[in-house]
C-alpha positions in Angstrom: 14.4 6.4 7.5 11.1 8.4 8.2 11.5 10.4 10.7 8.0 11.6 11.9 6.1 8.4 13.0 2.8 10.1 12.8 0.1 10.4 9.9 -2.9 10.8 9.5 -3.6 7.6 7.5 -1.4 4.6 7.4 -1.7 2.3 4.2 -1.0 -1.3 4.4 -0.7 -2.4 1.0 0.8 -0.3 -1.6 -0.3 -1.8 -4.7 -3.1 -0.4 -7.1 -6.0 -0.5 -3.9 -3.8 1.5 -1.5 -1.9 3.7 -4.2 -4.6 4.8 -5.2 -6.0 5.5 -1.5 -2.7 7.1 -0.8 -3.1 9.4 -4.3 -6.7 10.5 -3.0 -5.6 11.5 0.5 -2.0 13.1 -0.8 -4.2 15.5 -2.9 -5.9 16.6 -0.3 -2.3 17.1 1.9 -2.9 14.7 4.3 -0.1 13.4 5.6 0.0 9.4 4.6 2.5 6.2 5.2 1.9 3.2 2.5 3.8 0.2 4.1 4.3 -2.5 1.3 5.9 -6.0 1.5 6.7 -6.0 -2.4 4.4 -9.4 -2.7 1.5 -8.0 -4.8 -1.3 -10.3 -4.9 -1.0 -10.2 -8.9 2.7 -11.2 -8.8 1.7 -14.4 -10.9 -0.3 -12.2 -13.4 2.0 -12.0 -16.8 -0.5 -9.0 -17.8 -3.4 -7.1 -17.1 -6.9 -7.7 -18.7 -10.2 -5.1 -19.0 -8.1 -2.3 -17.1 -8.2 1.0 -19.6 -5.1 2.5 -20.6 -3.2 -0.8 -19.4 -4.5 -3.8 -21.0 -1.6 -6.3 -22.1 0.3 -4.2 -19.3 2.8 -6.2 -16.6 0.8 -5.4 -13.2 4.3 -4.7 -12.1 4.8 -2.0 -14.8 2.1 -0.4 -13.8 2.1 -0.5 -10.1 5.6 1.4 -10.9 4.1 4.2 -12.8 1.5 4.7 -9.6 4.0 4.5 -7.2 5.9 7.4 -8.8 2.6 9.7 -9.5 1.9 9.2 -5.9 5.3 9.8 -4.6 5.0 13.4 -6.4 2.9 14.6 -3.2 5.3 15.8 -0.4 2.8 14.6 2.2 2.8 10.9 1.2 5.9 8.5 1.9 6.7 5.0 0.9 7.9 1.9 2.9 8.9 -0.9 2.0 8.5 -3.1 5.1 5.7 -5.8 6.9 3.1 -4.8 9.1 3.3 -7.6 12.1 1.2 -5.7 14.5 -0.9 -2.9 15.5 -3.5 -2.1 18.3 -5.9 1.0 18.1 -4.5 3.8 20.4 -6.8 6.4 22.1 -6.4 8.9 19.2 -6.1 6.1 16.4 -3.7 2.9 15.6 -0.5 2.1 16.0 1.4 -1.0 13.9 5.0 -2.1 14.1 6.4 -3.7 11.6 9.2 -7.2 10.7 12.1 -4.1 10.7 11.1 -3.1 14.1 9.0 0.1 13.0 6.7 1.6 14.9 4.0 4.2 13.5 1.2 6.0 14.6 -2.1 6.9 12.5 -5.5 8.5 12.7 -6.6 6.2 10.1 -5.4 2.6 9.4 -6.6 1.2 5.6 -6.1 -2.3 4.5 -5.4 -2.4 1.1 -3.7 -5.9 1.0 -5.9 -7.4 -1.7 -6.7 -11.0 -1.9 -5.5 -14.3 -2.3 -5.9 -16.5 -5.8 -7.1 -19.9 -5.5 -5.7 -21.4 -8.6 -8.2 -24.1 -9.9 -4.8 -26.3 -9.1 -4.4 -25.6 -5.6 -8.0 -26.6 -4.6 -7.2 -30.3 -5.5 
């Protein structure tokens, strides 16, 4: 359980988009919440293509090794949960999430990627 509710930037998405927002703003000791649903938009992806260091990787392999380089920086936490709401606040946003959650940020970042259209589907 988190205890402090507050940040200064709350993630939504905690893929490779908002790890890596969450690795920018944890080096420079900002306090940061990435709230993730654990349903990548690559799920279908068997491997990774044109990304250096990683190609021929599982996207989930590598979304793994993120997570832990970010989870190194005391100021950034990790939860695994769905945003269902959120409404800006005077001083920033607030979200509540499918467990009941409620947080507070300065900052709110979408980093929920986007959805494939497989060639299949548009039929």
């Amino acid at each position: 359980m988190i205890e402090n509710r507050t940040f200064d930037a709350i993630i939504i998405g905690g893929s490779y988009g908002g790890l890596s927002c969450a690795m920018a703003l944890g080096r420079t000791l900002r306090r940061v919440l990435v709230i993730d649903s654990g349903s990548p938009c690559n799920r279908q992806t068997p491997h990774s293509h044109n990304l250096l260091t990683q190609d021929g990787e599982k996207p989930n392999v590598i979304a793994e090794n993120a997570k832990a380089q970010v989870l190194t920086y005391d100021t950034v936490r990790f939860q695994m949960d769905l945003m269902v709401s959120g409404r800006k606040i005077d001083n920033g946003f607030e979200i509540t999430t499918q467990s009941g959650d409620e947080y507070s940020g300065k900052k709110l970042i979408f980093a929920t990627g986007l959805k494939d259209i497989w060639e299949a589907d548009r039929k």
